[in-house]
C-alpha positions in Angstrom: 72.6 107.5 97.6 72.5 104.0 97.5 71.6 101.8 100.5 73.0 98.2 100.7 72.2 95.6 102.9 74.2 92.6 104.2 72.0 89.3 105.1 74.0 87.4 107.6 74.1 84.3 108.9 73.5 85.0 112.8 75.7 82.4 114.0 78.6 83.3 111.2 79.2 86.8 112.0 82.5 87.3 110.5 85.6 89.5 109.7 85.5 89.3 105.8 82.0 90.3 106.2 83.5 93.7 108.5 86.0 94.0 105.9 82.7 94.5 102.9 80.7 96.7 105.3 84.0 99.0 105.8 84.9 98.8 102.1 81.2 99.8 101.3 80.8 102.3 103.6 83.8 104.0 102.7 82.5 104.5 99.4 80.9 108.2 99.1 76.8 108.4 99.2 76.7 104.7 100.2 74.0 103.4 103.6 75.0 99.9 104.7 72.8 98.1 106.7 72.8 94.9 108.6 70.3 92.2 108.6 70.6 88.8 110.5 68.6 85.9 108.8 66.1 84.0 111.2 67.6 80.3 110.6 71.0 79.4 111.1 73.6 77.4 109.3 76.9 77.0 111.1 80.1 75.9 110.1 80.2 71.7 111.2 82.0 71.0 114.5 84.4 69.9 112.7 85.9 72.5 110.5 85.5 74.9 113.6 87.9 72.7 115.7 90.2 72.6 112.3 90.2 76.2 112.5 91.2 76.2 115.8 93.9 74.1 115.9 95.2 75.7 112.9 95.5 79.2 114.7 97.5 77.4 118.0 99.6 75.1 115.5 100.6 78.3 113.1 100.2 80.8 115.6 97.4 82.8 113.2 95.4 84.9 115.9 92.0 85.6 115.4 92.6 88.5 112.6 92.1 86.6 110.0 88.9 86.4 107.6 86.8 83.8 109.8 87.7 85.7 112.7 84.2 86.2 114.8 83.8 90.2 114.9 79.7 89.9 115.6 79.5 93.2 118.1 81.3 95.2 114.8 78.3 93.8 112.6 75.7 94.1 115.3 76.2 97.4 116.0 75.2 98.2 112.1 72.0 99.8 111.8 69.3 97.2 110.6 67.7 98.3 107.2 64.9 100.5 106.3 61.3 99.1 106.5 61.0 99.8 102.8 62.7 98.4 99.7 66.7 98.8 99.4 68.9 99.2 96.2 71.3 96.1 97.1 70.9 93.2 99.5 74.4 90.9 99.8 73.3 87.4 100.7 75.7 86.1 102.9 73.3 84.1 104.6 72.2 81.5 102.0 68.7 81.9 103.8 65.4 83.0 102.7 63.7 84.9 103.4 65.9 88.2 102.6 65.1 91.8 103.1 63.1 93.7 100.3 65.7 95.0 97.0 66.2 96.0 94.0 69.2 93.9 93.3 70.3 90.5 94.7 74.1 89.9 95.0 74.8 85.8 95.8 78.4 84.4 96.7 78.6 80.8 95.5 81.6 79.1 96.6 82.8 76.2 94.1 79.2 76.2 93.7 78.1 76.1 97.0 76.5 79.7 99.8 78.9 80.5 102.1 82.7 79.3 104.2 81.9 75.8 103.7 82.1 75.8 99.9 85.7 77.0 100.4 86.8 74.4 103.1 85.1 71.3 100.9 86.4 72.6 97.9 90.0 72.4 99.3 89.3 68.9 101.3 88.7 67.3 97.7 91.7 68.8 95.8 89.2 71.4 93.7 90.7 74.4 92.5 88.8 77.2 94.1 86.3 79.5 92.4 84.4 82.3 93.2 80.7 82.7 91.9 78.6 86.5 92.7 75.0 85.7 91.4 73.7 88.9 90.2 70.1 89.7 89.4 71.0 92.5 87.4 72.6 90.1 84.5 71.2 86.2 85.7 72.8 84.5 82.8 76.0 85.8 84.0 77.7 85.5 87.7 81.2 87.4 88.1 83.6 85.4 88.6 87.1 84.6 90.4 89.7 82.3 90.9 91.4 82.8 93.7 94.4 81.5 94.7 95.7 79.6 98.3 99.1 80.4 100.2 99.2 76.7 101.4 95.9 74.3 100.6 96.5 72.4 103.6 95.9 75.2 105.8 92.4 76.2 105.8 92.5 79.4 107.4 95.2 80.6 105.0 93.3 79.4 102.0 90.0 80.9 104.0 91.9 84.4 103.8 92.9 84.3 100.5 89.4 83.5 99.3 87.3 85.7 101.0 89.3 88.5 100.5 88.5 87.9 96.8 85.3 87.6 97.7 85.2 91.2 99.0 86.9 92.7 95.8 84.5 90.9 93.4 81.2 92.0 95.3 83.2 95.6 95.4 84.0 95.4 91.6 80.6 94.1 90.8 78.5 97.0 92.2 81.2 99.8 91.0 80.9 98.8 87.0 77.1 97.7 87.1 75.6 100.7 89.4 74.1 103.1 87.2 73.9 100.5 84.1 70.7 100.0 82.4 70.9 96.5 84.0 70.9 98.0 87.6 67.3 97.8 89.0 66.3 95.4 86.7 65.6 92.2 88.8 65.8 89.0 87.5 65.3 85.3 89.1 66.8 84.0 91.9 69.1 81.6 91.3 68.7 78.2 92.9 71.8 77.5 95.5 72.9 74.0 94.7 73.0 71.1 97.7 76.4 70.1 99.4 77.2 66.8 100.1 78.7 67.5 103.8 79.8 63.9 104.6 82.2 63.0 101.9 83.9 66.9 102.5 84.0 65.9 106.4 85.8 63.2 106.0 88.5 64.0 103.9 89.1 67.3 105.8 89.8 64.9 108.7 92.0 62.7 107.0 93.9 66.0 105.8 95.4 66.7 109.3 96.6 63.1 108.7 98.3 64.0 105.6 99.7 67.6 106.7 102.2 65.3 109.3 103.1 62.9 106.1 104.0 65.6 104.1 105.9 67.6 106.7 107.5 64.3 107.8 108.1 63.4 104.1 109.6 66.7 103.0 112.1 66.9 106.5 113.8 63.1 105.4 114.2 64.1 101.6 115.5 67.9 102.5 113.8 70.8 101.6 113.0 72.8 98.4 114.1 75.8 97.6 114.5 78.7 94.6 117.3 78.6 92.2 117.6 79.5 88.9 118.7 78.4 84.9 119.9 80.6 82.5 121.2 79.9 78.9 122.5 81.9 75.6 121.2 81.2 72.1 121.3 84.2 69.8 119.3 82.5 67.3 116.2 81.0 69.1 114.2 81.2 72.0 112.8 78.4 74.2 109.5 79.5 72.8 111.0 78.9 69.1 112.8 75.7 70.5 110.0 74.3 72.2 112.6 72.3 74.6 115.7 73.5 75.3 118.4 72.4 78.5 119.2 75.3 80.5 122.1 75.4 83.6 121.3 75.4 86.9 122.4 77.8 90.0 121.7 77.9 93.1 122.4 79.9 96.2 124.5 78.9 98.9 123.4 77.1 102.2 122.8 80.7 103.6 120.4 82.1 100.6 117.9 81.0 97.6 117.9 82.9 94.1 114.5 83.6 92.0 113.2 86.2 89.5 116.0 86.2 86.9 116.7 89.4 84.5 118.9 89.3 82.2 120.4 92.4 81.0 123.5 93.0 78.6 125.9 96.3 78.9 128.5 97.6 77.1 128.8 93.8 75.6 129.1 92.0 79.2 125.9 89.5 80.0 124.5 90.2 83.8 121.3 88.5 85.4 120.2 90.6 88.3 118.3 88.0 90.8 116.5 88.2 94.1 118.5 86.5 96.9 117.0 85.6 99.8 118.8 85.6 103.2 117.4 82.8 105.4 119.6 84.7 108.4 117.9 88.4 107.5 114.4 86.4 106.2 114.4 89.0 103.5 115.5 89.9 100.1 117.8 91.7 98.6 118.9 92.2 94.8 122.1 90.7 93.3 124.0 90.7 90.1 125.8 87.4 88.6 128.0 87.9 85.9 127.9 85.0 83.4 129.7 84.5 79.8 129.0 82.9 76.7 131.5 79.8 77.6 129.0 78.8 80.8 130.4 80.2 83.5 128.8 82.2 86.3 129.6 84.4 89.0 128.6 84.5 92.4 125.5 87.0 93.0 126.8 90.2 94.6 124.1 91.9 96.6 123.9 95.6 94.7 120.6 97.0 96.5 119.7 96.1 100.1 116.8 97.5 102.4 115.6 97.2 106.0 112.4 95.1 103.9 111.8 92.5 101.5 113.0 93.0 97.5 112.3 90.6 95.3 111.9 90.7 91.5 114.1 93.0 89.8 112.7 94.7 86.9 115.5 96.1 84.7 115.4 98.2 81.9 116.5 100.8 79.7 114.7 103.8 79.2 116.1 107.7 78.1 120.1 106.7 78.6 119.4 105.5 81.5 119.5 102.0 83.3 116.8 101.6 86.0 115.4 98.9 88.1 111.8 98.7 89.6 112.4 95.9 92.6 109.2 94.3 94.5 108.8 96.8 97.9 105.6 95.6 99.3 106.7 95.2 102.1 107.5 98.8 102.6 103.8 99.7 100.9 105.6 101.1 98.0 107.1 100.7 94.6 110.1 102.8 93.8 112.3 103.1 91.0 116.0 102.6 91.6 118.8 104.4 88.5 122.2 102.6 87.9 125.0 105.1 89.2 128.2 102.7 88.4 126.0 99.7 86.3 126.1 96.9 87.4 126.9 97.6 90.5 125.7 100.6 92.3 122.4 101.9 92.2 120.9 105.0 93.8 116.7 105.4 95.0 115.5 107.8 92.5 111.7 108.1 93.1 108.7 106.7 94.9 106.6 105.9 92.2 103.2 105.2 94.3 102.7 105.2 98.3 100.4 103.2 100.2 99.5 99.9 98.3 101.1 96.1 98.4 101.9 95.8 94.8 104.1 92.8 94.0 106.3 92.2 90.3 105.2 95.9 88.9 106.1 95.3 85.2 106.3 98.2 82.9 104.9 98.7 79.3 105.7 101.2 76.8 102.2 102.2 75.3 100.7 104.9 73.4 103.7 107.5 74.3 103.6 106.8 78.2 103.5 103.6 80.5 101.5 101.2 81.4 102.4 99.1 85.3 100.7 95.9 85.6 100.7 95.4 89.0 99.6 92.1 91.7 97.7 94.0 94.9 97.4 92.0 98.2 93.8 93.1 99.8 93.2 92.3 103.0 93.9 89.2 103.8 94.3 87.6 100.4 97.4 86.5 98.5 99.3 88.3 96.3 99.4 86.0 93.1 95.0 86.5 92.2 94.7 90.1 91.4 95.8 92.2 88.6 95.2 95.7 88.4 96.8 98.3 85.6 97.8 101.7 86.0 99.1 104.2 83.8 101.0 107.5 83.9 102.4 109.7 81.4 105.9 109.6 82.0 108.9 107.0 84.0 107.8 109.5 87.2 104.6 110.6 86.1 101.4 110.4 88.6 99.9 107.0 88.1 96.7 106.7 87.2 94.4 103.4 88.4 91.9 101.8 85.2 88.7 102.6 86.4 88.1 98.6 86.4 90.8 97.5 88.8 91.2 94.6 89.4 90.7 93.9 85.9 91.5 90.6 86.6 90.6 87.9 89.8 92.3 84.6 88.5 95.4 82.6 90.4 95.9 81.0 87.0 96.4 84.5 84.7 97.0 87.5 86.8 100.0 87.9 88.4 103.5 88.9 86.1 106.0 86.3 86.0 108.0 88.8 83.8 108.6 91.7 81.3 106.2 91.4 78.4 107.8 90.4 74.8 107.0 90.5 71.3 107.4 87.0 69.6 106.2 86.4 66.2 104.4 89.5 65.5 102.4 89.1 69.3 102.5 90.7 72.3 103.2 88.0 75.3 102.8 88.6 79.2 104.2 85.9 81.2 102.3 85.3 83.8 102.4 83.2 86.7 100.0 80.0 87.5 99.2 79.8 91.2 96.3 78.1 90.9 97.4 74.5 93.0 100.7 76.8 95.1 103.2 79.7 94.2 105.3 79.3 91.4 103.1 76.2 89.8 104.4 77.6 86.1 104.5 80.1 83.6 102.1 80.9 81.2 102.2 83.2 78.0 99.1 85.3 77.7 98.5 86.9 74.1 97.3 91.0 74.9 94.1 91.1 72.8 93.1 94.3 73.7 94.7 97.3 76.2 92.8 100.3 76.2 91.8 103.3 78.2 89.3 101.0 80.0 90.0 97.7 78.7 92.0 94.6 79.0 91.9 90.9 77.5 94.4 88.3 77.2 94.2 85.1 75.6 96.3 81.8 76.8 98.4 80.7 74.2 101.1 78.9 75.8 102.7 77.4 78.9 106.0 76.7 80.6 107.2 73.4 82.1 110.5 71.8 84.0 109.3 68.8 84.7 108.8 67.9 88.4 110.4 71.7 89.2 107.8 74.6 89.4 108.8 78.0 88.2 107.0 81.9 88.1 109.6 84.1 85.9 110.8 83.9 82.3 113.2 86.4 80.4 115.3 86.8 77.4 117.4 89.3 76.4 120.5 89.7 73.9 120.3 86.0 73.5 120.7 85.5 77.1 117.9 83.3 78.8 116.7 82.8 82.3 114.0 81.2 84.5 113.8 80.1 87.8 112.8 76.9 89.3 111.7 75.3 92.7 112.0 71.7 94.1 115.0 70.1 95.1 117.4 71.6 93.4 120.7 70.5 95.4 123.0 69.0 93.4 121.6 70.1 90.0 123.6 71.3 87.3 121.2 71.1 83.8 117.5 71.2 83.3 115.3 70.8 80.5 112.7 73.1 79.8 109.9 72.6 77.8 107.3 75.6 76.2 103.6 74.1 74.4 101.2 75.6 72.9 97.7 75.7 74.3 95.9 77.5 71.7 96.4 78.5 68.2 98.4 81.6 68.8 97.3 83.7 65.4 98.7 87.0 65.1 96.2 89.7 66.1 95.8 93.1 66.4 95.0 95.6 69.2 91.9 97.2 70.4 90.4 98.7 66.9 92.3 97.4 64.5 95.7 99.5 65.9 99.0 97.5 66.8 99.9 97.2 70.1 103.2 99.0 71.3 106.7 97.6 72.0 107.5 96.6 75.3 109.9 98.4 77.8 112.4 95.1 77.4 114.0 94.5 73.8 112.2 91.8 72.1 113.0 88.5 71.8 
């Protein structure tokens, strides 16, 4: 058994700290206590009326992670008079209850909420810290991402909701280690400088209206996307490269290109949005080599939200594996009449928000990399991996989900490719807003319990942003966001961030082909 305790701030008693307590308890053989810290350290005036006027003005309840829940917490049992295994200091006050272990939440370097609202009032990217006296010299960490950094109990969700999975994550891998009961110094909480962070939260509200008022006059922005052919090299070979533009019409937005190539015809299946449904469905466009495009015709439609289209071939078969989170699902669709009709084959896994599943061919089965939503937080900051033995076989979680906690590197932005002797995943940098760019992450290492990627290059279109990048049979796509109306051509651009030297996987063994053709 292990008994855990949370020190709480008494006049912070909030829902993110319910959702830990929950989470832990849940956990077989796990005792979670309560303890409420003699001083206090509320959130400034301030911020709590920013809150507030967030909730009327958006219309966000009280369900979200700040939400005050203090008769759930109260009614916790307080802990035992002797020493516990784990105490979570949520508090940021001394002095704590007796343990073995100290787990610290730093927020952009500072103990609790407020480190999240100052970080965003000064433009930071966001960053989670978990101080662990089991290994000092080293504090997990996260970088979470934010659905809209001018709304601060959005941004407040996203965050803590990391927060959660990395203090879950932490005590899964190191309980039982030979570093677990091993306590090592406290670590000092730095100072925050309250008055600067004040003030430019106020003048934020200020610039929400600008911005909203500013946006309105120039129109808004929207998804389209731009697609090119070159047999012989890539925009990764090219380095810049001018690809055309389309967009949907005044009733819909396209994203999430895949290009796909059948029976010597060139296809790109998209998402398409319907502003008058506000949900997507999957369409095809037919394009050919002289420039010219279809229009999108919707080929699989359901009473939810689809979005990113996966594609592939795999046993004679065409299939697709569409985004379903909305449904809590992720099912894989077969092509009846290609391109056109397509027929639910299997649910693949129940029960989980995954977004952009992307399939790898590895070691004779699959691998699904796979962006969970938990709790409140967005879906662009966690990765997690799965893998099954077959198309339809049971999936299997990695024992170190979420192997990843990082709005710059975790969630796909499309399938992964082999390019110069490398294995690629695109991935999708949310780190200042959705669909910032794409990034090319090297696979270093993809084992039974393992996972490492290395940056190596990055995506740009100018002012546009963009979150998906394929190629197939010479056929190139991407998507882009901004204001797109009127746009015919954009140029692309792909740089290098690091040397990019071939390498090889985990013990010295190459690293399989993907389920898409390479590059």
């Amino acid at each position: 058994m292990m008994r855990i305790c949370l020190s709480l701030d008494p006049s912070r008693p909030l829902r993110w700290h319910l959702w830990l307590a929950e989470a832990l308890a849940e956990v077989p053989g796990n005792d979670v206590s309560c303890a409420f810290a003699a001083g206090c350290r509320p959130l400034p005036l301030i911020f709590r009326l920013l809150l507030e006027l967030e909730r009327l003005v958006y219309g966000l309840g009280t369900n979200g992670a700040t939400g005050p829940v203090e008769a759930a917490l109260r009614s916790l049992p307080p802990p035992p008079a002797d020493q516990v295994d784990v105490v979570i200091d949520l508090s940021g006050e001394e002095p704590l209850p007796s343990g073995r272990r100290v787990l610290t939440p730093l927020f952009n370097g500072v103990p609790g909420e407020i480190g999240v609202m100052a970080a965003l009032a000064n433009d930071q990217d966001l960053l989670v810290e978990l101080h662990d006296t089991a290994r000092p010299s080293q504090p997990w960490m996260a970088r979470p991402a934010s659905v809209d950094r001018e709304v601060f109990a959005a941004s407040l969700d996203s965050v803590l909701s990391c927060a959660v999975a990395l203090i879950l994550k932490a005590l899964r891998e190191e309980t039982g280690s030979a570093a677990f009961g091993v306590p090592g110094p406290r670590t000092a909480s730095p100072s925050l400088g309250a008055l600067p962070a004040l003030a430019r939260a106020t003048r934020t509200v200020t610039s929400k209206a600008i911005r909203f008022l500013d946006m309105l006059a120039r129109g808004g922005r929207r998804w389209g996307i731009g697609w090119r052919f070159d047999e012989s090299a890539s925009l990764l070979d090219k380095g810049d490269a001018a690809f055309r533009v389309l967009t949907g019409d005044t009733d819909c937005y396209l994203a999430d290109p895949f290009p796909f190539r059948h029976q010597g015809q060139d296809f790109i299946f998209v998402e398409k949005y319907l502003y008058s449904k506000n949900r997507g469905c999957i369409a095809v466009v037919a394009v050919d080599r002289n420039g010219t495009a279809g229009a999108p015709q919707i080929v699989v439609e359901e009473p939810h939200h689809l979005s990113y289209p996966f594609v592939f071939e795999q046993d004679g078969q065409i299939w697709m594996i569409p985004e379903s989170a909305a449904a809590r699902n992720i099912c894989l669709y077969r092509a009846v009449e290609f391109p056109y009709r397509w027929t639910r084959e299997a649910c693949l896994i129940e029960g989980i928000e995954g977004y952009d599943t992307t399939p790898l061919c590895h070691k004779g089965g699959f691998l699904f990399f796979v962006s969970l939503r938990l709790w409140r937080s967005t879906s662009w900051d966690v990765l997690s991996l799965y893998r099954a033995e077959s198309l339809t076989g049971s999936w299997t979680p990695y024992a170190a989900n979420p192997v990843l906690i990082d709005a710059t590197l975790s969630r796909p932005a499309g399938a992964v490719i082999r390019h110069g002797g490398r294995t690629l995943r695109p991935v999708q940098d949310c780190s200042r807003g959705y669909g910032g760019a794409v990034t090319f992450c090297r696979i270093d290492a993809l084992g039974e319990s393992e996972f490492a990627q290395t940056p190596v290059g990055r995506i740009r279109s100018g002012a546009f942003g963009c979150h998906t990048y394929n190629r197939r049979s010479g056929l190139e796509a991407i998507d882009l966001f901004g204001h797109i109306g009127g746009l015919r051509e954009v140029t692309t651009s792909y740089r290098l961030l690091v040397s990019d030297a071939p390498v090889s996987g985990p013990h010295g063994q190459s690293l399989s082909w993907p389920v898409s053709r390479p590059v």
